[in-house]
C-alpha positions in Angstrom: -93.3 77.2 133.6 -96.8 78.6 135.2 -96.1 82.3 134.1 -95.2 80.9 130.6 -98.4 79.0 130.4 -100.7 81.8 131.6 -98.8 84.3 129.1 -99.6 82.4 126.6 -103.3 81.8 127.9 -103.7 85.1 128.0 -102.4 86.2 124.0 -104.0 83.0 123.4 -107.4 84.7 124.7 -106.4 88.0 123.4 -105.8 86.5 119.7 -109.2 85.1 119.6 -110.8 87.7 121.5 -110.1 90.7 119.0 -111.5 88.5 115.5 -114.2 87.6 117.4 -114.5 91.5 119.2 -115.3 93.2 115.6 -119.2 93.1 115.2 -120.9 93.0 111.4 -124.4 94.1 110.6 -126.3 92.1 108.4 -125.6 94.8 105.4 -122.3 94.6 106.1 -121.9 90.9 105.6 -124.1 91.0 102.7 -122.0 93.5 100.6 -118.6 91.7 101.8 -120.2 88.5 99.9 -122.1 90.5 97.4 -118.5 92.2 96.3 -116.7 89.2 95.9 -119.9 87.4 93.7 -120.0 90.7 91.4 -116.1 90.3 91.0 -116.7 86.6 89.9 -119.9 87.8 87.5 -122.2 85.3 89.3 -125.0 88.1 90.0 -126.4 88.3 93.5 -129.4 89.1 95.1 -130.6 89.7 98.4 -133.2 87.1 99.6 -136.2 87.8 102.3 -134.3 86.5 104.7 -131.6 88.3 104.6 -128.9 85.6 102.8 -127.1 86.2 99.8 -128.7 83.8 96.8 -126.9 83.2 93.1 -126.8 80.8 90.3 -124.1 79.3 89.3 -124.0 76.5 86.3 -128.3 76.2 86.4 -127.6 75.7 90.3 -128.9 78.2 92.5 -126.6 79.1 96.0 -127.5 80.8 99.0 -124.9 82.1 101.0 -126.3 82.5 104.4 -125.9 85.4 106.3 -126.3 86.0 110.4 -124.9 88.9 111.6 -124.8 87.0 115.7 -121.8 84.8 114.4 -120.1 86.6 111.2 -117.0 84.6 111.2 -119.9 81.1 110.5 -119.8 80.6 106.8 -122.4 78.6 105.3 -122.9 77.9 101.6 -125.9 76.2 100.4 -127.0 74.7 97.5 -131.0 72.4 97.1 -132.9 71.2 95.0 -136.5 69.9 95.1 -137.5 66.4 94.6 -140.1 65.8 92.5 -140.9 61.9 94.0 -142.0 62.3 97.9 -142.6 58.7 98.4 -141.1 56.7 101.1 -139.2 54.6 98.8 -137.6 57.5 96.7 -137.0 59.4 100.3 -135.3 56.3 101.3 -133.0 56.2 98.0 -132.3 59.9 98.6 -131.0 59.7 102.3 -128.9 56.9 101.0 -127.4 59.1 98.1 -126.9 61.8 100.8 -124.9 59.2 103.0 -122.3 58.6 99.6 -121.8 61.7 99.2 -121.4 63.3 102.5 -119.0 60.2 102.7 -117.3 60.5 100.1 -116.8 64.5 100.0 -115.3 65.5 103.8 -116.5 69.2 103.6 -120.0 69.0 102.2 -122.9 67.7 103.9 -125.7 66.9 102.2 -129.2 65.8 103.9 -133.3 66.3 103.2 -134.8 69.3 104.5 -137.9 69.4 106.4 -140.2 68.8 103.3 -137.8 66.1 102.1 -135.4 68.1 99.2 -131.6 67.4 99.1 -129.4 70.1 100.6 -125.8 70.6 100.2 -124.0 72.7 102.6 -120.4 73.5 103.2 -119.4 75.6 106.0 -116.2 77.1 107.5 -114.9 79.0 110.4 -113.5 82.5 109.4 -110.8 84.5 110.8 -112.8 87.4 109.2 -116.0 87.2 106.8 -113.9 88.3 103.8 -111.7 85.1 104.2 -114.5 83.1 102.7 -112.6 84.1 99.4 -109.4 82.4 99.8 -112.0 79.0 99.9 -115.1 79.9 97.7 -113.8 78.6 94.5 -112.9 74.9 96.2 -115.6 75.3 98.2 -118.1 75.1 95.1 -115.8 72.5 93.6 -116.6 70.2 96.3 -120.4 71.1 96.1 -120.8 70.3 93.2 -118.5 66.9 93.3 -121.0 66.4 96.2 -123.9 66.5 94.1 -122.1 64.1 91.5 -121.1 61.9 93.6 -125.2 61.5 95.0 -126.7 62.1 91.5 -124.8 59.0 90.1 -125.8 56.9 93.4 -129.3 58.0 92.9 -129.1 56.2 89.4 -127.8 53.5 90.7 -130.2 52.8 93.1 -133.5 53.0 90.5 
């Protein structure tokens, strides 16, 4: 029973060893996401950072890119608040909490100068894998942002 535990801790190791082993440069990550946008005519562009920014439906994306952890996949969509008062930040956080809530994958919070982020992120198996989830993954974004935009109204 030992050996037969530490064979399988060992091809246990192995298996997440070799996904893991294969190293991406930045460019590489960014034409692996860049392909895939192209193929679904949503137009990217390279941002100074580094990430991977498009618009989809007058929303504008940024796929985030860091070549020290390629198989982290983070997808995020903001907008600016126009209100930076106490009480609307107050109003906003609590639209965040409904719709982090109410949509598992999506988190949505205030950045450091107070505008609504949503983010979705995954664990790969490899960077391309982000296709199999991209499509659902912008479903739930923007169910997200539904979900908060109708508590917001609620709340006024």
């Amino acid at each position: 029973m030992k050996i037969l535990c530490a064979a399988l801790f060992v091809l246990a190791s192995l298996a997440g060893g070799s996904a893991s082993a294969q190293e991406y440069s930045q460019k590489q990550l960014q034409e692996i996401f860049s392909r895939h946008l192209n193929g679904e005519s949503l137009r990217p562009e390279i941002n100074a950072s580094g990430s991977v920014r498009f618009r989809n439906q007058g929303r504008t994306y940024v796929i985030h890119v860091d070549e020290r952890d390629p198989l982290y996949f983070r997808l995020t969509m903001a907008f600016v608040a126009e209100d930076k008062s106490a009480e609307h930040r107050q109003r906003l956080l609590e639209a965040c909490n409904v719709a982090t809530a109410e949509v598992k994958v999506v988190k949505c919070f205030l950045d450091e100068v107070g505008d609504p982020t949503f983010a979705g992120e995954m664990f790969l198996v490899v960077p391309g894998d982000f296709t199999l989830h991209f499509d659902r993954l912008l479903r739930a974004m923007d169910s997200a942002q539904r979900r908060f935009s109708r508590r917001l109204g609620e709340l006024r």
